[in-house]
MARDREN-550750 format. One line per 3 residues: their letters; for each residue x, z, y of N, C-alpha, C, O. Coordinates in Angstrom, 1 decimal. Layout:
BEGIN
a) X Z Y X Z Y X Z Y X Z Y; ...
// end
This chain:
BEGIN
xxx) -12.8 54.3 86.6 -12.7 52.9 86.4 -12.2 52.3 87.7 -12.8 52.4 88.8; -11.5 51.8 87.6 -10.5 50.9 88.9 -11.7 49.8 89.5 -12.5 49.3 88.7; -11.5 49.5 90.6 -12.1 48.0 91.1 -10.8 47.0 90.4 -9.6 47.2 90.1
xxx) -11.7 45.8 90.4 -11.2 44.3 90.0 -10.7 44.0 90.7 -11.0 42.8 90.9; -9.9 44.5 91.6 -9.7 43.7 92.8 -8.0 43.0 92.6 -7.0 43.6 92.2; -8.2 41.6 92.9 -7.0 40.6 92.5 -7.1 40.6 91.0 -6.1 40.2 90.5
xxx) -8.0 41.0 90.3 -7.7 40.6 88.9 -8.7 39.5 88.9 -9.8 39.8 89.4; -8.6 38.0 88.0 -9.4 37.3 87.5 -8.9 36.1 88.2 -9.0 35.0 87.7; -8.4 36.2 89.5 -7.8 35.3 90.0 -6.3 34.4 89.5 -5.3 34.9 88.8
xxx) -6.4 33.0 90.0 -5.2 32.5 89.1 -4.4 31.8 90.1 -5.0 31.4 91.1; -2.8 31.6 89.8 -2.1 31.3 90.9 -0.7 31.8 90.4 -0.3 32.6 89.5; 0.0 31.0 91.3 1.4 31.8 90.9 1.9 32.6 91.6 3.1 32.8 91.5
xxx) 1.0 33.8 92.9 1.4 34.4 93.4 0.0 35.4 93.8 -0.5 35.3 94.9; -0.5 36.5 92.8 -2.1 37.0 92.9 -1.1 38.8 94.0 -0.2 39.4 93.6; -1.8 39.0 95.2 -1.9 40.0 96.2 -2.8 40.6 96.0 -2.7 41.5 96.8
xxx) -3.9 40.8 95.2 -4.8 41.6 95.7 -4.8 42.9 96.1 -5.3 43.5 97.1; -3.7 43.5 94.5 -3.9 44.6 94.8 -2.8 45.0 96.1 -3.1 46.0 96.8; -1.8 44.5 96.4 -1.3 44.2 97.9 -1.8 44.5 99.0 -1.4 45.2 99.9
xxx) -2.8 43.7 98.8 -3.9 43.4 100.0 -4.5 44.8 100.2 -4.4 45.5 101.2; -5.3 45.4 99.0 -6.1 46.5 98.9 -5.1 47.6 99.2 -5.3 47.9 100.4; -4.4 48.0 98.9 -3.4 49.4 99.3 -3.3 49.3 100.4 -3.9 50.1 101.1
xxx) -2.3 48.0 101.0 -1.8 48.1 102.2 -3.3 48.0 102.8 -3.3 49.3 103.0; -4.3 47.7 103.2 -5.7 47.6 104.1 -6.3 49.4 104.1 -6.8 50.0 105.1; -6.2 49.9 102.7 -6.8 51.4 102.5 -5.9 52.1 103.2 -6.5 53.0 103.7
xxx) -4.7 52.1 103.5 -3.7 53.0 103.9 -3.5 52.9 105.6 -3.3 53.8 106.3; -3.9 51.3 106.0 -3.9 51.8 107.7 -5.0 52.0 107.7 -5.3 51.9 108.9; -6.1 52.2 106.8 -7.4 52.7 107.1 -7.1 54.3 107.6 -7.5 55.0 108.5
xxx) -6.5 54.5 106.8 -6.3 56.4 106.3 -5.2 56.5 107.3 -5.2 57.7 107.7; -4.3 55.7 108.0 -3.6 56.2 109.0 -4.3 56.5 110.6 -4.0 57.4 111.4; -5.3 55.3 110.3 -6.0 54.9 111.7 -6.7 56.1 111.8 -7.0 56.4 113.0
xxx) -7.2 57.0 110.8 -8.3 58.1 110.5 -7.6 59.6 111.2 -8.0 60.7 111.7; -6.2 58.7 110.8 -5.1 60.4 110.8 -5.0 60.5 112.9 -5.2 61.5 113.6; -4.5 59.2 113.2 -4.4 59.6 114.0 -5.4 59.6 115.2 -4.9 59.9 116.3
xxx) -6.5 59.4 115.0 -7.6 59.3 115.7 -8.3 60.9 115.8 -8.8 61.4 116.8; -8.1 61.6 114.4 -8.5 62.9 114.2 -7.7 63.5 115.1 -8.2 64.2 115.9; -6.2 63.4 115.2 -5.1 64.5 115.7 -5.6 63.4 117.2 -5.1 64.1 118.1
xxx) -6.1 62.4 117.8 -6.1 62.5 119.1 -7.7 63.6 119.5 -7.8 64.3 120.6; -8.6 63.5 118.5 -9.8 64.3 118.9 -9.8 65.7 118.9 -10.5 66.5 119.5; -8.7 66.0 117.8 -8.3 67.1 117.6 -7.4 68.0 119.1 -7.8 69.1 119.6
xxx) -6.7 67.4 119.4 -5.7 67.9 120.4 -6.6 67.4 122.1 -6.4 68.0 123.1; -7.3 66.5 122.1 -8.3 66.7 123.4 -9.6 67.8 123.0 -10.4 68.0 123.8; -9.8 68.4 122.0 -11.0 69.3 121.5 -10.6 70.2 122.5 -11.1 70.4 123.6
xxx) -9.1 71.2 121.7 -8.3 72.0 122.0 -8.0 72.8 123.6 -7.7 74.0 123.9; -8.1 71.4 124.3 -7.9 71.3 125.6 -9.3 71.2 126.3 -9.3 71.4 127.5; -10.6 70.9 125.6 -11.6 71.1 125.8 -11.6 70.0 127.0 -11.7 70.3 128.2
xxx) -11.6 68.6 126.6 -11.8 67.6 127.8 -11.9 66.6 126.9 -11.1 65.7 126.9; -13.2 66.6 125.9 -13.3 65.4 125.1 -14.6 65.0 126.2 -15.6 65.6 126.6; -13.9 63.5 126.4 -14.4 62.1 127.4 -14.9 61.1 126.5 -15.0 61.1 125.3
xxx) -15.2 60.1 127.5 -16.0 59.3 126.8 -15.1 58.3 126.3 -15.6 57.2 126.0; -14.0 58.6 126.2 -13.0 57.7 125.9 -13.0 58.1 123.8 -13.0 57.2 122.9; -12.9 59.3 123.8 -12.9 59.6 123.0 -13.6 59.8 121.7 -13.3 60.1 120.5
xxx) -15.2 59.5 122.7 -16.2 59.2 121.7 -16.8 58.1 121.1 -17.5 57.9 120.1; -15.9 56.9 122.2 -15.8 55.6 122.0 -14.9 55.6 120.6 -15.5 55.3 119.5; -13.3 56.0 120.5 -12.6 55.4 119.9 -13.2 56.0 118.6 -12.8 55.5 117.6
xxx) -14.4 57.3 118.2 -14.0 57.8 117.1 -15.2 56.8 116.4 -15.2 56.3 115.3; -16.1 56.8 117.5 -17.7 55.2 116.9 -16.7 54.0 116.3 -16.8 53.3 115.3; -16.0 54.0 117.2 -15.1 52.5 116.5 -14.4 52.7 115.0 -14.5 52.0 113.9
xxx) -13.8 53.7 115.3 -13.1 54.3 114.1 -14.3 54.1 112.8 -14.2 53.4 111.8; -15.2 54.8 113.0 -16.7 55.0 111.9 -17.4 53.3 112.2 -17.7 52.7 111.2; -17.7 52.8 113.3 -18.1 51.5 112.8 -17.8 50.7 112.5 -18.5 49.9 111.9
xxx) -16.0 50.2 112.8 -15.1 49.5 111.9 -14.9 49.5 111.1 -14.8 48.5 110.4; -14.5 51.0 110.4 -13.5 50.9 109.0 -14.7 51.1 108.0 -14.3 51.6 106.9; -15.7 51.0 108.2 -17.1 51.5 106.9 -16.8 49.4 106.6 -16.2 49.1 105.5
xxx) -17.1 48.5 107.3 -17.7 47.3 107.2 -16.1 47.1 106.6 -16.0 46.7 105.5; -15.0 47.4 107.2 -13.4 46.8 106.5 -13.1 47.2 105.0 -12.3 46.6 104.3; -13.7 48.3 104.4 -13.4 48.9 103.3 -14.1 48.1 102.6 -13.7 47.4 101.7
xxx) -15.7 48.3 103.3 -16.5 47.0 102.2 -15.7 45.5 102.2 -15.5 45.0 101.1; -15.5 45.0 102.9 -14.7 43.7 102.7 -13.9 44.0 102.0 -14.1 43.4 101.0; -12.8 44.6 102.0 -11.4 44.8 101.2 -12.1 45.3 99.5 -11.5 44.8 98.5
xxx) -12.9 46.0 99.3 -13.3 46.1 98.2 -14.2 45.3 97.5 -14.1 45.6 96.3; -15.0 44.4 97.9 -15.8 43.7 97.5 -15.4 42.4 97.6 -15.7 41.5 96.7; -14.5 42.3 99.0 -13.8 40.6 99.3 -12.9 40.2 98.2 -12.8 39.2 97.6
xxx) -12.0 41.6 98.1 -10.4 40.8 97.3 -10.7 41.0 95.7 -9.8 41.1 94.9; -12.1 41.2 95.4 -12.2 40.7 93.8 -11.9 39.4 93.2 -11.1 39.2 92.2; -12.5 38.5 93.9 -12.4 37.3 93.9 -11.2 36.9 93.9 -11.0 35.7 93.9
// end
């Protein structure tokens, strides 16, 4: 079953589902390239604290942005 998202709304120009692709997809980019940076400092065996920062950010941003994008652009 699909989310509702951009459907129900009225206008002469409805984005939702716009909104929702493009928002899931630099989700899933931001994922891609954060893995191939933890990936490729793993490798080299010099994961810093730099890198444990970006991947918390990665996991505590995009959990709260999905829920908005899925829940926000119903409406």
């Amino acid at each position: 079953m699909a989310p509702a998202v951009g459907l129900g709304t009225t206008g002469p120009v409805e984005r939702g589902w716009t909104l929702y692709i493009l928002s899931v997809v630099m989700v899933v980019v931001a994922g891609l390239f954060v893995g191939l940076r933890i990936g490729t400092t793993a490798a080299r065996r010099r994961l810093g604290m730099d890198d444990w920062t970006i991947l918390a950010a990665l996991v505590g941003l995009d959990e709260p942005c999905l829920l908005v994008i899925c829940v926000g652009y119903q409406n």
